[in-house]
Backbone bond lengths (Angstrom), bond angles and torsions (degrees), N, CA, C in turn:
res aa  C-N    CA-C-N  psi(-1)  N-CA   C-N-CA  omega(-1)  CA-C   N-CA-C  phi
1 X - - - 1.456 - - 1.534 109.53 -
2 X 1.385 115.09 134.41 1.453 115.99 175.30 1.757 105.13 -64.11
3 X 1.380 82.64 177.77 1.582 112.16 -166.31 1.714 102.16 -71.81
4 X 1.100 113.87 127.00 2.165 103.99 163.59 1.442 109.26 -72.80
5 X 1.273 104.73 106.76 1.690 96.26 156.32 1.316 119.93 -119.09
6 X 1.311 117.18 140.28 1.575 120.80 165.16 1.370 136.44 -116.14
7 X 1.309 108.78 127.18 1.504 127.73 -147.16 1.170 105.60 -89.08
8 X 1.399 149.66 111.64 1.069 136.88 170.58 1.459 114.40 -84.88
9 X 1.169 113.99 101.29 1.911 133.34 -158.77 1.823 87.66 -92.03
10 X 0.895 143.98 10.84 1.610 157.77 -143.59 1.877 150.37 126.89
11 X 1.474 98.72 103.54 0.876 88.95 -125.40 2.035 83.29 -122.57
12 X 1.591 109.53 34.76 1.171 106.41 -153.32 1.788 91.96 -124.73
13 X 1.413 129.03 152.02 1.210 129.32 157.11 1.853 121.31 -55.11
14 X 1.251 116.31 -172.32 0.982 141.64 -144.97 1.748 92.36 -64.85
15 X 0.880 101.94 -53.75 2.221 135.96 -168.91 0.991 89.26 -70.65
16 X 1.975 146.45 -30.05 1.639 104.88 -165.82 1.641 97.35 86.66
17 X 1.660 154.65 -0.35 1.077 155.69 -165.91 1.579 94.87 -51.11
18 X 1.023 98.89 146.73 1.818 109.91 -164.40 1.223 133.25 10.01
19 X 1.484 107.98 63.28 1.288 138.81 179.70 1.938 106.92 58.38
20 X 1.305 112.09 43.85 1.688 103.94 -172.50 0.808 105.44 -119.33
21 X 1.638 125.10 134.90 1.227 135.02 -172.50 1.890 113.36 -65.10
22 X 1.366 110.68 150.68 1.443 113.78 175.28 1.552 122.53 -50.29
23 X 1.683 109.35 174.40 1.279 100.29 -174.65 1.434 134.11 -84.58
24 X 1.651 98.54 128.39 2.307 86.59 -178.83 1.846 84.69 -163.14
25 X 1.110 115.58 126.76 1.235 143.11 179.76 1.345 114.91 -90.28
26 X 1.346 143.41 121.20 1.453 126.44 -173.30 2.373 97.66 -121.49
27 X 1.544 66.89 134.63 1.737 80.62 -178.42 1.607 114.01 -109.58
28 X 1.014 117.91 131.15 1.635 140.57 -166.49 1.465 119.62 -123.87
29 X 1.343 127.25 104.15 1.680 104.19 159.75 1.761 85.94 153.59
30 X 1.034 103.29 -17.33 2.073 110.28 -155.68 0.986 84.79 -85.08
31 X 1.587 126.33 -167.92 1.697 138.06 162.34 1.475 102.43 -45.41
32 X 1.519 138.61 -103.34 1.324 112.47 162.51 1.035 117.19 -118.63
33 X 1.660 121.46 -167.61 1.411 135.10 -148.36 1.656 98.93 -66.30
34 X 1.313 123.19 170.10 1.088 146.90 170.48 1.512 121.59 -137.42
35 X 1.681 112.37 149.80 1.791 94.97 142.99 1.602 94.75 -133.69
36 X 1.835 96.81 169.36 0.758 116.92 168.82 1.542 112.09 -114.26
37 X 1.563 113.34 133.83 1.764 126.06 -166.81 1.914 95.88 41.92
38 X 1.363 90.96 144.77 1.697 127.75 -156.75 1.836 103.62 -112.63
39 X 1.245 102.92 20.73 2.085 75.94 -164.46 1.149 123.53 -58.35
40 X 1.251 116.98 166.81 1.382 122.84 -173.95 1.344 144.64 -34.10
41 X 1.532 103.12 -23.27 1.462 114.42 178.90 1.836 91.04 -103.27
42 X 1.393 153.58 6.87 0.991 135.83 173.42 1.544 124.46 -45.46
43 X 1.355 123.18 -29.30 1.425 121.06 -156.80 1.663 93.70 -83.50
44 X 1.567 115.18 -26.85 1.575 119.71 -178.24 1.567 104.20 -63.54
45 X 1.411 112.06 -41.17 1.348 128.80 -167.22 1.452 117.23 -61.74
46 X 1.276 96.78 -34.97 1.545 113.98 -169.29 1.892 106.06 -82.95
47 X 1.673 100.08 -32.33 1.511 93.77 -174.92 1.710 98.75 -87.47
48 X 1.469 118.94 -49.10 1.413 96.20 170.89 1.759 132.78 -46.33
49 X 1.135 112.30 -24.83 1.143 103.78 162.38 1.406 128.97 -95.79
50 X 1.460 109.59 26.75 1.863 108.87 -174.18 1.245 121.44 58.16
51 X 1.079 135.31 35.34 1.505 120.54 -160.13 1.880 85.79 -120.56
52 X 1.476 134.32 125.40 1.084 126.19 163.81 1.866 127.19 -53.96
53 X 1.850 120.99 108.37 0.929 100.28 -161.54 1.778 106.14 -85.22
54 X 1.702 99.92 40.86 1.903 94.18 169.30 1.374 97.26 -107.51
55 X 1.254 117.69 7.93 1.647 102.92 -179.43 1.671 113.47 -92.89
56 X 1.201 95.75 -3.87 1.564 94.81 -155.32 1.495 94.29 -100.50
57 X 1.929 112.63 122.83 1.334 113.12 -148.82 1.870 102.58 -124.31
58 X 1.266 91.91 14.02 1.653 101.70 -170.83 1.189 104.33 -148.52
59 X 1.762 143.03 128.89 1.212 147.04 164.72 1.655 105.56 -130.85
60 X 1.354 88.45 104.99 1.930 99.78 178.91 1.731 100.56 -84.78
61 X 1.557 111.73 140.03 1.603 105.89 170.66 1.016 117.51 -116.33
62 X 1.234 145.57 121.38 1.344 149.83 169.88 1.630 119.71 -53.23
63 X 1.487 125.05 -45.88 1.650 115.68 161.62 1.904 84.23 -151.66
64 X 1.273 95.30 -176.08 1.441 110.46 173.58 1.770 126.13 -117.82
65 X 1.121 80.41 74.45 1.637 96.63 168.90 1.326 107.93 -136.53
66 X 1.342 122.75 152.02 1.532 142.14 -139.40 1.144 129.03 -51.61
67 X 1.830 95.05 -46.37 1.515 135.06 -178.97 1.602 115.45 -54.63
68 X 2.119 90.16 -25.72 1.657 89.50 -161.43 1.781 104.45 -128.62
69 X 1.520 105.57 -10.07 1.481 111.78 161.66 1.335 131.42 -120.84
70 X 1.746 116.70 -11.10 1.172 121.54 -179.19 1.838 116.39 -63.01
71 X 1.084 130.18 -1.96 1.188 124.05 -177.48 1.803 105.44 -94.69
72 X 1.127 125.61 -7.60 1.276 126.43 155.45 1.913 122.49 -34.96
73 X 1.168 141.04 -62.34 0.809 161.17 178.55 1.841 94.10 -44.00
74 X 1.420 111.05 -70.56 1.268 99.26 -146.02 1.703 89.20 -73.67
75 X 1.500 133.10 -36.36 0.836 123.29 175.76 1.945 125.09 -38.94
76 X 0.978 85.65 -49.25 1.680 82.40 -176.92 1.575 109.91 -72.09
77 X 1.312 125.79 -36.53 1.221 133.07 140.76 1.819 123.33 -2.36
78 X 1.162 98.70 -51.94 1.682 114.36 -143.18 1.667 74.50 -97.88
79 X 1.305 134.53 -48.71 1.287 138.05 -173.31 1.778 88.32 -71.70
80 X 0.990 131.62 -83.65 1.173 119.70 -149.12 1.841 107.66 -52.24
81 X 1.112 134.71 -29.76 1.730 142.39 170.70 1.225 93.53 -93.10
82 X 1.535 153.25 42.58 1.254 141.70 120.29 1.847 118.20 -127.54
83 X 1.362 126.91 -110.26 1.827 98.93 -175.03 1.512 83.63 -136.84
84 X 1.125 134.33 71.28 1.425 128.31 -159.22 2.028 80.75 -106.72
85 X 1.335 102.52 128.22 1.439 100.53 176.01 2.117 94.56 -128.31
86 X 0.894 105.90 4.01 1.825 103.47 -177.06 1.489 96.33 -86.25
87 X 1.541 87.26 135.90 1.635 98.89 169.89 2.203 97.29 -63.12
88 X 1.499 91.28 155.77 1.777 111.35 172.05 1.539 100.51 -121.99
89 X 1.420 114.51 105.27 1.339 127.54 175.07 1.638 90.81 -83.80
90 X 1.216 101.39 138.83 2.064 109.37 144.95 1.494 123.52 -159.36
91 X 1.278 99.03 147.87 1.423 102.01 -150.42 1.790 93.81 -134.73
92 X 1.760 99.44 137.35 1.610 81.71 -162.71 1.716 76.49 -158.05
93 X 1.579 99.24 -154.04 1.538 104.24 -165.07 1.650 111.03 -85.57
94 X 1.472 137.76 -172.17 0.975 136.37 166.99 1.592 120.58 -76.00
95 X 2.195 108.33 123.33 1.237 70.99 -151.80 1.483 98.39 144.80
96 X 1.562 101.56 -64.02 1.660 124.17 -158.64 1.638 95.01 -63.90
97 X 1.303 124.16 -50.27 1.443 106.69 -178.52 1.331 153.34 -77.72
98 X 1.739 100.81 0.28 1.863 119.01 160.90 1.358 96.90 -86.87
99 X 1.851 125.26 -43.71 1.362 120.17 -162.77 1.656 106.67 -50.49
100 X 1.357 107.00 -72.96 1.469 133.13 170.17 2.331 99.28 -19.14
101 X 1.129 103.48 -67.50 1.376 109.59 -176.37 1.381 120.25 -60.49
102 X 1.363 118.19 -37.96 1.499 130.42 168.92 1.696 99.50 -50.66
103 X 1.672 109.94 -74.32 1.169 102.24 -177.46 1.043 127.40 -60.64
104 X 1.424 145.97 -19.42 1.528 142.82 161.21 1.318 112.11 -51.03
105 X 1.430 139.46 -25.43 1.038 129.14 -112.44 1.866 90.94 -148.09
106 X 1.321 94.15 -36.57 1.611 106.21 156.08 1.830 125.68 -76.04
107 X 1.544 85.94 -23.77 1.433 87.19 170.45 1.771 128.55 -98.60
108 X 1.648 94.00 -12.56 1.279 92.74 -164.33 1.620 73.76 -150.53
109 X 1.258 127.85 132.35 1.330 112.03 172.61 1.459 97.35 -135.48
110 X 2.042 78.17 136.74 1.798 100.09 -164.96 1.121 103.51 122.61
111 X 1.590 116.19 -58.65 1.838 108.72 -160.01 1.391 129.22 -96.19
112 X 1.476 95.72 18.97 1.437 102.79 146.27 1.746 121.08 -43.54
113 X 1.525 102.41 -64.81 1.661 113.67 -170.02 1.598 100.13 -93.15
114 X 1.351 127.74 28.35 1.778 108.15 165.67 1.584 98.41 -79.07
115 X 1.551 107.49 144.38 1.342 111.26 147.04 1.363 119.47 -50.87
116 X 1.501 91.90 138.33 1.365 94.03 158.26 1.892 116.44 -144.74
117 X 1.137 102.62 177.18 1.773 103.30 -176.79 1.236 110.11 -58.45
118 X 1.413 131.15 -3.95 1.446 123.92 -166.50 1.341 104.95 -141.61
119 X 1.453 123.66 163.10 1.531 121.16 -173.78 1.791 82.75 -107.17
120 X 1.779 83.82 149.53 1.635 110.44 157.92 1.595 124.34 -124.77
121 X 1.582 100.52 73.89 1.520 80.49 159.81 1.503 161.88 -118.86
122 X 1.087 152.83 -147.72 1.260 120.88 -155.00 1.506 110.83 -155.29
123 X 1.279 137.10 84.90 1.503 154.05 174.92 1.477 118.35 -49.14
124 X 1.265 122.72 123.27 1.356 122.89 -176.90 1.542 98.25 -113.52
125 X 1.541 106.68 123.30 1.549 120.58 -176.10 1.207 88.45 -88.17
126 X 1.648 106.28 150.67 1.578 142.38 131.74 1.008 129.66 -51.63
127 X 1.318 144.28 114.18 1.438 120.33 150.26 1.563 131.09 -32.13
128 X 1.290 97.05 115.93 1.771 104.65 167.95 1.787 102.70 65.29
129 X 1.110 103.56 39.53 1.259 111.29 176.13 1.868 124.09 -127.69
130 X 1.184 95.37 97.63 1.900 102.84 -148.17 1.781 90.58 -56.93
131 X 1.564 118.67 135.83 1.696 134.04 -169.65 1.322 103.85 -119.68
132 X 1.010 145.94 170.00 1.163 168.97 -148.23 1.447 110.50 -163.20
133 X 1.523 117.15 102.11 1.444 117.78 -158.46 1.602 114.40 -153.25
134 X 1.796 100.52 78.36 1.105 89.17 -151.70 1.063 136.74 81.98
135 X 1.340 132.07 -152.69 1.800 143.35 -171.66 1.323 98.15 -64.27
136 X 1.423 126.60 -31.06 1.460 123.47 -166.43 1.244 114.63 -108.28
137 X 1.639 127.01 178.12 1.270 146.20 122.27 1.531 128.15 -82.87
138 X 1.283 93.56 102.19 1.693 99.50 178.86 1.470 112.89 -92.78
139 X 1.187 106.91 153.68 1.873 131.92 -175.78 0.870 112.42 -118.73
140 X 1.394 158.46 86.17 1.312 142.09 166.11 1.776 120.21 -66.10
141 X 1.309 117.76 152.97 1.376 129.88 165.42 1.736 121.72 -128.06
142 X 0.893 109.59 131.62 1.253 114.40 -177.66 1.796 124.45 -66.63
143 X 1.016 143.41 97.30 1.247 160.44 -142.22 1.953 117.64 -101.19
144 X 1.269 105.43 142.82 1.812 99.17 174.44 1.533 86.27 -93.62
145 X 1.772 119.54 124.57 1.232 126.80 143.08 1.627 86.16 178.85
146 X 1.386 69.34 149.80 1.729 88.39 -169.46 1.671 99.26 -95.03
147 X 1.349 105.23 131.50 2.161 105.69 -174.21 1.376 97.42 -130.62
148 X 1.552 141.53 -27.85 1.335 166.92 -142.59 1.782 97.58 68.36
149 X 1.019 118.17 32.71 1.818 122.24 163.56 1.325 97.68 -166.62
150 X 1.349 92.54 173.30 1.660 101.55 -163.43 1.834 105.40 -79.99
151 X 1.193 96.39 152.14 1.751 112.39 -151.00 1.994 84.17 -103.35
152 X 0.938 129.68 134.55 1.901 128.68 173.41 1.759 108.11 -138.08
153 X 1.227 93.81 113.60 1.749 94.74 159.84 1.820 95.35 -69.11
154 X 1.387 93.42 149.56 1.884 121.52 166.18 1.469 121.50 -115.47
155 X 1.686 82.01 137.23 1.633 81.98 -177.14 1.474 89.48 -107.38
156 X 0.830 145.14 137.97 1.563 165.22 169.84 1.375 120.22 -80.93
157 X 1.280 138.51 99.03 1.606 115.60 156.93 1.200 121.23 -96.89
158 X 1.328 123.02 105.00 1.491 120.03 -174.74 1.898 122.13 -114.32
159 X 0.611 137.97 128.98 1.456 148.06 -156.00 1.522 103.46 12.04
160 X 1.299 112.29 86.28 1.780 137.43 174.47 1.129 90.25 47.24
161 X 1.415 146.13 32.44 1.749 119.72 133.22 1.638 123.24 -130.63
162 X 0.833 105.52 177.48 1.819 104.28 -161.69 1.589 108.76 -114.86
163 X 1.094 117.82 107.45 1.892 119.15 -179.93 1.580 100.57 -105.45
164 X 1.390 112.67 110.72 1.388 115.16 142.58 1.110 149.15 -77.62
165 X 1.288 123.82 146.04 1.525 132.04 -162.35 1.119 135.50 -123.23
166 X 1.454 129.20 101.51 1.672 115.92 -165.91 1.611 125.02 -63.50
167 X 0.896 117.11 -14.33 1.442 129.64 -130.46 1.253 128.54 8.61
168 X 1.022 151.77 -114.23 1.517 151.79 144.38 1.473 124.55 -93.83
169 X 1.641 100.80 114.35 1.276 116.79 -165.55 1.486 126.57 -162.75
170 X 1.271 121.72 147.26 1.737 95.79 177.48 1.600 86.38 -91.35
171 X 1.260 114.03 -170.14 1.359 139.00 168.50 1.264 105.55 -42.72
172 X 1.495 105.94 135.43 1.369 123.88 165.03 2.317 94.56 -171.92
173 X 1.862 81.65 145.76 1.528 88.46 -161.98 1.821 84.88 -75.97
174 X 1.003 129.79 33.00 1.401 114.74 166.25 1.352 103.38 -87.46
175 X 1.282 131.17 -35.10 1.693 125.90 178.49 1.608 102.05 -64.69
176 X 1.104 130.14 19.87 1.324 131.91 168.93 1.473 112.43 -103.22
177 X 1.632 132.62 -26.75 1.161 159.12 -171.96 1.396 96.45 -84.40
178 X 2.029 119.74 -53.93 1.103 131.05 -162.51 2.119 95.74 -70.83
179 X 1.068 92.14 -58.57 1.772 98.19 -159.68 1.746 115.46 -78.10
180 X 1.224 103.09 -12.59 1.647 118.90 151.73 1.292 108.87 -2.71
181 X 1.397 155.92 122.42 1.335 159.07 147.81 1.665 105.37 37.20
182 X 1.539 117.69 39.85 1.213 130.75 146.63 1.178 110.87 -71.77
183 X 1.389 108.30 149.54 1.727 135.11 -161.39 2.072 88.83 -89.29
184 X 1.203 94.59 -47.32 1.909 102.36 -173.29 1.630 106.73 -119.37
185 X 1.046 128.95 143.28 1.642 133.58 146.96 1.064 97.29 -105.34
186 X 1.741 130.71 135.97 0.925 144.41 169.54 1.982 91.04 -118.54
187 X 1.321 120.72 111.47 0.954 131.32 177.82 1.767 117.81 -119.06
188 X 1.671 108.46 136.57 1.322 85.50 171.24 1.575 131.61 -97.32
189 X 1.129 145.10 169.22 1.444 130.60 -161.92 1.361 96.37 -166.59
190 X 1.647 111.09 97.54 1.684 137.07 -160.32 1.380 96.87 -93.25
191 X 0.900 140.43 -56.21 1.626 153.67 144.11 1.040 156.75 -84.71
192 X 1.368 122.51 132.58 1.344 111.77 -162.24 1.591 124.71 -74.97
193 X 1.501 113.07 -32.90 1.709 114.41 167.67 1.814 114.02 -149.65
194 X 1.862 94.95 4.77 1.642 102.91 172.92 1.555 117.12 -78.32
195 X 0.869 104.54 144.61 1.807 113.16 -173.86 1.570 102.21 -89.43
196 X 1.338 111.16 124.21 1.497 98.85 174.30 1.441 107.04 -155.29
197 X 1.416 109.49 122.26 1.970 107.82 -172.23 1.234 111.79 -43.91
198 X 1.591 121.90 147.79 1.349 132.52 -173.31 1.613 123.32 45.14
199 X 1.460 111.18 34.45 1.196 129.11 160.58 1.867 129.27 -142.97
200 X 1.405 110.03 155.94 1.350 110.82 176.23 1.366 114.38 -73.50
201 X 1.323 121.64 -178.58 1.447 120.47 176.56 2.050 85.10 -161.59
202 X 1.551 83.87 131.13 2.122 94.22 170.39 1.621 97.81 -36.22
203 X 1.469 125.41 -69.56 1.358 116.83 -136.21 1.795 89.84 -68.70
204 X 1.042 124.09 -68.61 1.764 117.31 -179.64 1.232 112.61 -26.15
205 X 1.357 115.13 -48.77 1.637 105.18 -170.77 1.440 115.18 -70.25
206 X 1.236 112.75 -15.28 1.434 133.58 -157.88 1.621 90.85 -97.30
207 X 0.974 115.55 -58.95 1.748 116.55 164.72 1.512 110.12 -39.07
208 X 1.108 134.91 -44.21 1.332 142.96 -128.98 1.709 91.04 -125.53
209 X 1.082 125.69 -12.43 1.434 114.00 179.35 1.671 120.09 -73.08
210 X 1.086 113.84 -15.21 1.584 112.68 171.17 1.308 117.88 -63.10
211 X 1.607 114.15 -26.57 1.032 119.43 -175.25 1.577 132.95 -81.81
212 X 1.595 96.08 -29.56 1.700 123.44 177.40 1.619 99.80 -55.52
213 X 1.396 137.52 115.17 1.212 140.41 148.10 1.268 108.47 -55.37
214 X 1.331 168.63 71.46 1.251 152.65 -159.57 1.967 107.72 -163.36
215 X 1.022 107.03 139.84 1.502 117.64 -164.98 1.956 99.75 -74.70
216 X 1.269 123.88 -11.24 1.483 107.84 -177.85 1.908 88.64 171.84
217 X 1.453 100.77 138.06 1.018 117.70 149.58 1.598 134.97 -116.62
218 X 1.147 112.19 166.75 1.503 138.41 -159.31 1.429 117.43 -133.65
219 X 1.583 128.81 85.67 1.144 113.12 -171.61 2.044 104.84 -87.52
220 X 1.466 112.43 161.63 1.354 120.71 173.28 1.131 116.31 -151.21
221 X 1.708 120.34 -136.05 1.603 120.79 -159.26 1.603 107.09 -6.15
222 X 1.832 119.36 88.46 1.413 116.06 170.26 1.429 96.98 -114.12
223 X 1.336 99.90 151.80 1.461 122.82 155.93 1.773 144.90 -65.80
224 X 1.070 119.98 131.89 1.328 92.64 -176.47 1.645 139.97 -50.98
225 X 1.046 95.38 -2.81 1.753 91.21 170.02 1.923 104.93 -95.80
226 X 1.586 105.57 -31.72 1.432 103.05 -172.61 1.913 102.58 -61.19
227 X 1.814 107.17 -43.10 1.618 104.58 -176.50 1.326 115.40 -53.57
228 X 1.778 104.21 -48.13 2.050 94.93 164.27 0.991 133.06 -20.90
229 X 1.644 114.48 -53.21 1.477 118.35 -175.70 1.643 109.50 -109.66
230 X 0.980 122.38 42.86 1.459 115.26 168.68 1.286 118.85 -87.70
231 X 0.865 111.48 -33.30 1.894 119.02 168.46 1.629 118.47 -24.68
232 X 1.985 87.73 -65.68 1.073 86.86 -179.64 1.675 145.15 -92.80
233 X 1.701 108.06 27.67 1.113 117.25 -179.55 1.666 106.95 -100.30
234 X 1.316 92.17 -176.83 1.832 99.47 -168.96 1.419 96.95 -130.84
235 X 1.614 108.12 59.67 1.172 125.14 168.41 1.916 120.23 -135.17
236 X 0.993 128.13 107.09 1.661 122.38 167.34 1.464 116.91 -15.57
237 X 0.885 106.89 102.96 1.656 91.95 170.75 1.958 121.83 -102.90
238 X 1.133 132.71 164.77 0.944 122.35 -157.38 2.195 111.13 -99.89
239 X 0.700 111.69 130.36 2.241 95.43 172.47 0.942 99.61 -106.44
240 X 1.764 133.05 -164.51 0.997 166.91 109.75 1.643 102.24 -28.61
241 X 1.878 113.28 113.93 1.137 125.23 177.12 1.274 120.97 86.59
242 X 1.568 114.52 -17.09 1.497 115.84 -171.37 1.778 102.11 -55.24
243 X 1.050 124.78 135.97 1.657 138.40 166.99 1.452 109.28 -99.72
244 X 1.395 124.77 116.34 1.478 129.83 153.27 1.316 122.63 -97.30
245 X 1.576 105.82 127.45 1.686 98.71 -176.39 1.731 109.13 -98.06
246 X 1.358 127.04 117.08 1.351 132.51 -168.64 1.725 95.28 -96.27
């Protein structure tokens, strides 16, 4: 079996904070490729890094806000005006399938419902209810951030290893459930010591790391004051393009 790697195709908050594209994770090594969260700039992400976006046959979402699902649209797009014949599974929170349609439909109105050569369909996770999604087994957890639907870190099992996912959230001991004898935490960390609802902050997580069972973390979506000081912590942090081999 090949190697798991995960691509961070975006690796920037909401703003674009030092010029980095939004969030979408690309997974490699399983049956085939995946991402995890779609934001808006993903389809750029995907061609700067060469990666064909007709291969990619699974898009898991962590909540539905722009940063982390709006790149849906153009993706299927790009398949439907080139020879994209693979079904696009995605599977996201409750919720995901008016949200998803609103925004197509605001952006492009109509082409939500054109045929096209390929099926799109679209899975609404449970909380804490292990899915079958594609290449993986997904887990959802229920999350503090407000999206107007429920917001879930993912635990992922993708070709025999397990990547967890915060998505956007402040603290809650459920990312302890999520990052459990995970191979990766992919966590996000919006700030460096400001408190702000439905977000991380360095010093909490940094408090809170004794507790994470998990073989390595990965902090991301930072802010521009958190990128200032990333240097000087003794934590991984995540860029645009960085590759981890699990």
């Amino acid at each position: 079996m090949a190697a798991v790697r995960l691509r961070f195709l975006g690796s920037g908050d909401a703003f674009a904070s030092g010029g980095r594209l939004q969030t979408c994770f690309h997974l490699e090594g399983g049956r085939e490729p995946m991402l995890i969260d779609c934001g808006a700039t993903a389809l750029v992400a995907l061609k700067r890094e060469r990666i064909d976006p007709a291969s990619i046959g699974c898009v898991v979402l962590s909540h539905l806000h722009g940063d982390h699902f709006a790149g849906l649209p153009w993706l299927i797009l790009d398949g439907q005006f080139g020879d994209r014949t693979r079904p696009l599974l995605i599977g996201g929170p409750p919720g995901t399938q008016g949200r998803f349609r609103q925004a197509f439909d605001a952006l492009y109105p109509g082409a939500a419902s054109v045929e096209r050569a390929f099926e799109v369909q679209i899975v609404e996770l449970a909380e804490r209810a292990p899915c079958e999604l594609g290449p993986a087994a997904v887990t959802p957890f229920a999350v503090a951030h407000a999206s107007g639907a429920p917001s879930y870190a993912l635990r992922v099992e993708y070709g025999g290893k397990v990547i967890a996912y915060s998505g956007d959230t402040e603290w809650t001991d459920a990312l302890l459930d999520v990052a459990r004898g995970a191979d990766l935490f992919v966590c996000e960390c919006n700030y460096f010591d400001k408190r702000v609802p439905g977000h991380l902050d360095y010093r909490t997580l940094a408090s809170q790391r004794p507790r994470l069972e998990c073989e390595r973390i990965v902090i991301t979506h930072m802010s521009e004051e958190m990128l200032a000081r990333v240097e000087e912590l003794g934590v991984q942090a995540a860029a645009d393009g960085l590759v981890i081999a699990l």
